[in-house]
N, C-alpha and C positions, 0 to 999 in steps of 0.2 A: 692613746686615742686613735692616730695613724691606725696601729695593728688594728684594732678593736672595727673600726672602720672599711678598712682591706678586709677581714674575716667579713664579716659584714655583705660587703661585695660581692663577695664570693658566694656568699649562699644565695643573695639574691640573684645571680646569672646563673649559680646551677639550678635554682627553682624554675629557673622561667626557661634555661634550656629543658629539663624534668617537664615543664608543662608543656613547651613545644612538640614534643615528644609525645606527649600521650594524644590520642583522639577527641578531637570534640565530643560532648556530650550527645550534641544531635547527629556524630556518625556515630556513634557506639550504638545510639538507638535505631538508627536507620538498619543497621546490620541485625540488631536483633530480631525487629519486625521483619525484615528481608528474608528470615532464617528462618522466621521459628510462625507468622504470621502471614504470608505474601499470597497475595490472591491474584495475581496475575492472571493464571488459567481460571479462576472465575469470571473475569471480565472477557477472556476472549473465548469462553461457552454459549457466555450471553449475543455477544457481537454476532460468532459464527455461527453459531447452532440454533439463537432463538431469531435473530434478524437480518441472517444470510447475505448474501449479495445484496451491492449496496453502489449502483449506479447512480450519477446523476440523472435526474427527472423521475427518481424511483420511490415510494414511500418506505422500502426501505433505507435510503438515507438520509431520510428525513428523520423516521423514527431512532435512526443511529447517532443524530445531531441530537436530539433532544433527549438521549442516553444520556451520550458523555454531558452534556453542559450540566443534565441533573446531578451527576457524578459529581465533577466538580464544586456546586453548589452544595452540597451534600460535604464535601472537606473540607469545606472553609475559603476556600476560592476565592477569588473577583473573575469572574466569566463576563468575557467579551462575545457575542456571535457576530461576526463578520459577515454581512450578506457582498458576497460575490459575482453574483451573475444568477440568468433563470435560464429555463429553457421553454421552449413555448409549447412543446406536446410532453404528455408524462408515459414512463413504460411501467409496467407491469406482467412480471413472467411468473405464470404457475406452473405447473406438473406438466412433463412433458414425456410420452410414449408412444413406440411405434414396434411395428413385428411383418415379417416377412411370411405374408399370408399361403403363401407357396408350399413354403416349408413348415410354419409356425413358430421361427427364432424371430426373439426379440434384438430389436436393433439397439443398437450404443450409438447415439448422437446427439448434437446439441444446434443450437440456433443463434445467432448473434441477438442481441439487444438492440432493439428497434427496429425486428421485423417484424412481419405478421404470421400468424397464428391460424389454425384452420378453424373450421368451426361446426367444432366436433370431432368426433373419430373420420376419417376423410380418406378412402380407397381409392386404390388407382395404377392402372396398370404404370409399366414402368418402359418411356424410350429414353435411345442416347441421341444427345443434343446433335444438330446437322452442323457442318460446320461450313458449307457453302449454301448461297441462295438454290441452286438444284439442287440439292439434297431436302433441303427445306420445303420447297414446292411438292416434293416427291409423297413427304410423310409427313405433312402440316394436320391432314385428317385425323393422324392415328396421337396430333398432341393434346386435342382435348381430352380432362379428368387425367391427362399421364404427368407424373413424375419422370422429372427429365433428370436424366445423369448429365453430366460437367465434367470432363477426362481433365481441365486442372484443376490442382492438387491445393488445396483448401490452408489456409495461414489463417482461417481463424474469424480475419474479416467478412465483412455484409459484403453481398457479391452487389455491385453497382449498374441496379436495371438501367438507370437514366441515360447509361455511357453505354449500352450494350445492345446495337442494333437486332440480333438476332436472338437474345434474349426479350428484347419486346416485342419481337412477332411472336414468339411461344407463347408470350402471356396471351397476346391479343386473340391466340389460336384456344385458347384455353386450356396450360396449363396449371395443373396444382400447384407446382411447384418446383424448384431446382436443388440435385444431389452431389455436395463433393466428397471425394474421397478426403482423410485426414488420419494424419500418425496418432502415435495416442502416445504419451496422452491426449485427447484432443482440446486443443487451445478454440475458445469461443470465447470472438469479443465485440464486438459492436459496432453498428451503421456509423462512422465518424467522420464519414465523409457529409452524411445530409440530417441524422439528429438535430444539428442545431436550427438547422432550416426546415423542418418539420411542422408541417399544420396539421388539422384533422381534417383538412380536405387534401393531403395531399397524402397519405397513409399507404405503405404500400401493401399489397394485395394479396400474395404470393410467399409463401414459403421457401427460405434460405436453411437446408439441412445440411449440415455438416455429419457424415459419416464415419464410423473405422472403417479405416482402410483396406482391412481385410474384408470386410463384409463389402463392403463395396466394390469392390475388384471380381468377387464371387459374383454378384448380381449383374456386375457390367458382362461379365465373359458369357453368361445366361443368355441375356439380353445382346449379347452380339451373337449369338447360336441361335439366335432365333426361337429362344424358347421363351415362353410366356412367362411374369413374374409380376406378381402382386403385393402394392406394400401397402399398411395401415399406418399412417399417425395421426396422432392426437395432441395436438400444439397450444396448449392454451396463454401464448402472450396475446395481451392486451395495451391497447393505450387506452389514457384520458386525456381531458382540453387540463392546459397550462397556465395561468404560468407556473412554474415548478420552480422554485428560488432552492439555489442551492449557498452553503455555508462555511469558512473558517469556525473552529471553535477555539477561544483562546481561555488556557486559566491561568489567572496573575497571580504571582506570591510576589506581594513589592515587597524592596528590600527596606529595611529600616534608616539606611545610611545616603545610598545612592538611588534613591527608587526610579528616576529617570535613565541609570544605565542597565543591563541586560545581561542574560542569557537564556538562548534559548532551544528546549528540545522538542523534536516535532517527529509525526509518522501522519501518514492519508486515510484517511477514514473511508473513502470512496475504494470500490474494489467491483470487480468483474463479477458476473455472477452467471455463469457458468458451473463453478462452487461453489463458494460462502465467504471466500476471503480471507480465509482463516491467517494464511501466512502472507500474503500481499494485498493489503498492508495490515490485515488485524494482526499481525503480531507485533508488529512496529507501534499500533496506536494501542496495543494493550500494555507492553513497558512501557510506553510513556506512561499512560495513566500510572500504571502501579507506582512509578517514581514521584508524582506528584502526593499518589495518597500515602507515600512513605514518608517522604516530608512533610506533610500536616501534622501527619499522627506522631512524626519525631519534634512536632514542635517548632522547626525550622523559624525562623527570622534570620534571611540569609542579608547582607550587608547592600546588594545588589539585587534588582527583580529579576525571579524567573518568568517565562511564558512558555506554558505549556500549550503549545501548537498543533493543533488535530487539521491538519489541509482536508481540503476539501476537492476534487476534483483532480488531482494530479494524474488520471488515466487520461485527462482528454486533453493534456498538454501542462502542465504543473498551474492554471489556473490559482488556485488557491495560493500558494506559495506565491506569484509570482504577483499577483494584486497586493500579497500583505507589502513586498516591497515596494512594487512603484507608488504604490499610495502613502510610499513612507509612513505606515502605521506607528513604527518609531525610528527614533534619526537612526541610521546605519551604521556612523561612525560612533554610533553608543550600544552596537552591539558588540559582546566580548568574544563570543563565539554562541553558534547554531551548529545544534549538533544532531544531525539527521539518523533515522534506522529505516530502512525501507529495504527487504532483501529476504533474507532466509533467518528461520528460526536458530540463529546458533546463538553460540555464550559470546558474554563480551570479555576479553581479557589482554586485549591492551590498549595504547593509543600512541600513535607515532607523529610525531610534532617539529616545529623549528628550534635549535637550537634557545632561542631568544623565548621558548614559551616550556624548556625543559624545565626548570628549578621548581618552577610553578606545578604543575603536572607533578611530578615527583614528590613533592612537599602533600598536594590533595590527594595523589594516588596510593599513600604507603599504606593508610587502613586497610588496604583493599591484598595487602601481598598475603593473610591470614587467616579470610575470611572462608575461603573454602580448597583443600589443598587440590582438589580434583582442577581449581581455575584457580593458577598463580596470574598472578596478574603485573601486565612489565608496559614502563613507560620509555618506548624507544626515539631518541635523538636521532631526527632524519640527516641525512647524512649529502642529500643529491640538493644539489644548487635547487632556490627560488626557480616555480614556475611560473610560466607569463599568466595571469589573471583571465579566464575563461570570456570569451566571448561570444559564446551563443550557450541554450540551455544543454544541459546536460540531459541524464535520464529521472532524475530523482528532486525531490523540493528543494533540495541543498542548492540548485543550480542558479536559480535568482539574486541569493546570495552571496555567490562567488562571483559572480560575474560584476558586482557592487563592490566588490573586494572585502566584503565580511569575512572574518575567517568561519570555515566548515571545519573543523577537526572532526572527524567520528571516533566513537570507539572501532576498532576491531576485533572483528568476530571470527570463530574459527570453531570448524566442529570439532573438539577437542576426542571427543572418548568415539570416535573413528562411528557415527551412526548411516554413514553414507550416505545421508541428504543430500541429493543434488537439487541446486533450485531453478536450475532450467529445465528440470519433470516439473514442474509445481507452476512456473511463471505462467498466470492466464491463460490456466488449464482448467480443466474437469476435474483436477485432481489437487486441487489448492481447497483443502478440508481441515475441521477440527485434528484430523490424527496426522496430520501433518507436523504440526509442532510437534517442538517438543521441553515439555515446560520445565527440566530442571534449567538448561539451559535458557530460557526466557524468564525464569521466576529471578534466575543470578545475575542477568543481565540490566533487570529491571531495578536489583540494587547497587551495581555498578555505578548506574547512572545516576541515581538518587545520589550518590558521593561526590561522585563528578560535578554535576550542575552544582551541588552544596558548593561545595570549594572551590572553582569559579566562582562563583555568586558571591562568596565568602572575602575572595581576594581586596588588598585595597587599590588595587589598579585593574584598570579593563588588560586585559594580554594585550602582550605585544605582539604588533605585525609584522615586525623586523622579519625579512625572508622567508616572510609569508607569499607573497605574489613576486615577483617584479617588477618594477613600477613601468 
């Protein structure tokens, strides 16, 4: 009976290590869908190509919130919208063209967000800005209807009439407008100084043209030779009256077991629009989605709730992120980890973690060393002492977070098959576009994470923090 018993044992421990061993049912399907199913670059077509830039107080974000939550509602979701903050004037930027009437070259430039717009096509000769009150006295005649050049060098931002004493005599004198020079790609980002204090009586008036630098250097040397030059643009931003409410969007998969504890993956749905957004952050808020609709359609009943986190506002200060935590939306010490993507289009394939969170990670990451040999995928044991617990924000949503002592693990990403994306051309430029991505690498990343969050989620304990922070 003993033997009989012993054999007995024995099969049942090799069964249950045998089924240890094999994959969940709902990662084997996630993988499937991920491979043979995965619409990632359909959602970030939609995002970028059909509702482009996506600023706060803009109706494209608006119309981009009430995407994803349909999305979500659409998989079977529990969709939360978070109202966050409003702003009290709204933007609106159309088509924007201009040409060097001189010559007949068309100009390459852009405009920050929440300036003003001409109205109409709008000619005008071209002087360079004085830069003492005698100079100013001398050629004040020759600033009405002229476009004024600006000899510094353009970052992107709204140039700040309010602070700029001889910038508001120009206006007063009647200029069009003001020209800087700018690298290319050119980075165009937005009035962040006075947007939120913005009425529509207080609007401003005057065109902020950001240039290439080339071209601009050519017309400034013109214009210092004394030769006459002529430019055309054609501006159509707009505002409206406000309030303009902008929004988190949250989609819940509670867990069956633990549905008060967490995890959570998130990317910003707000983006500069200069482009379209395509890679900062529509490619972070397009894996996410893809990972949530992978686990619906795999069925998922993770043990733990996920929340699938679309921030909202993170370009004007992590806003979005940073209200879901002080508002304590859920306790902090019940979150297991938040796991941010905000950055460049690449693959995910690996994640580097505390000793104390390795067994775990290893156990939920092994599906994943199989699934495409192009991206093996490796869970690395960090190895450098506890750092001290972040205390001011970082650059990214993860940073409200950390500063709570949540753990932030991300996947890491790496452009594997050498495509030479660098994402500081792309960062809140003119040049952060649909062809930017690049979707094998975001369609594989998007089921990376669908496994990740699973088994997390999965686990029967929130991870440990051990040698996570320093206390």
């Amino acid at each position: 009976m003993r033997r009989i018993t012993a054999i007995a044992a024995a099969l049942l421990l090799s069964a249950g290590l045998l089924a240890a061993a094999q994959p969940d049912k709902v990662v084997k399907k996630i993988i499937e869908l991920g491979t043979t199913d995965n619409r990632t670059m359909e959602h970030e077509d939609f995002l970028a190509n059909r509702i482009g830039g996506r600023l706060v107080g803009t109706h494209e974000l608006e119309d981009a919130e009430k995407w994803v939550a349909g999305l979500m509602r659409s998989w079977g979701l529990e969709v939360r919208v978070q109202e966050v903050g409003e702003i009290q004037v709204g933007f609106s930027r159309g088509p924007w063209y201009g040409r060097n009437l001189t010559d007949g070259t068309p100009l390459h430039f852009g405009t920050p967000a929440y300036t003003a717009g001409t109205k109409g096509p709008t000619r005008g000769h071209v002087v360079i800005a004085p830069k003492t009150e005698q100079q100013f006295e001398r050629m004040k005649g020759t600033a009405k209807g002229a476009w004024v050049l600006l000899d510094s060098p353009s970052r992107g931002l709204a140039l700040s009439f309010r602070d700029s004493t001889m910038i508001s005599k120009l206006i007063d004198a009647g200029a069009l407008g003001f020209i800087q020079g700018g690298d290319l790609p050119l980075q165009i980002l937005y009035d962040r100084a006075h947007c939120f204090d913005l009425t529509m009586d207080t609007l401003p008036t005057v065109c902020d043209i950001k240039l290439e630098k080339a071209q601009f250097d050519a017309i400034y040397s013109k214009v210092q030779a004394r030769e006459r030059v002529e430019l055309e643009f054609d501006i159509r931003n707009h505002f409206f009256a406000g309030p303009v409410k902008y929004h988190n969007i949250l989609g819940i998969l509670r867990g069956s077991k633990y549905p008060d504890e967490y995890v959570i993956s998130g990317g910003h749905l707000d983006a500069y629009d200069g482009g379209t957004g395509a890679v900062d952050d529509g490619q972070g808020t397009c894996v996410t989605l893809e990972s949530a609709r992978l686990l619906m359609a795999a069925g998922a009943r993770p043990k733990r709730s996920i929340i699938f986190a679309i921030w909202t506002a993170e370009e004007y200060g992590l806003l979005g992120s940073k209200y879901f935590v002080e508002n304590k939306t859920v306790p902090l010490e019940k979150i297991s980890n938040y796991f941010n993507r905000d950055g460049g289009p690449e693959v995910a394939v690996s994640v580097t973690v505390p000793p104390a969170m390795y067994d775990d990670f290893a156990q939920i990451c092994a599906p994943l060393a199989d699934v495409n040999p192009d991206f093996p995928f490796q869970v690395i044991k960090r190895t450098a002492e506890p750092g001290p617990r972040p205390t001011s924000a970082g650059g990214s949503d993860h940073a409200y977070f950390a500063m709570n002592g949540v753990p932030t693990v991300s996947l890491g990403l790496r452009d594997v098959k050498g495509y030479g994306f660098n994402y500081r051309d792309i960062w809140h430029t003119d040049k952060d576009l649909y062809n930017q991505c690049i979707p094998e690498y975001m369609e594989h990343s998007a089921l990376v994470n669908a496994v990740v969050l699973y088994g997390v989620a999965n686990l029967d304990h929130l991870l440990s923090r051990e040698g996570l922070y320093k206390e």
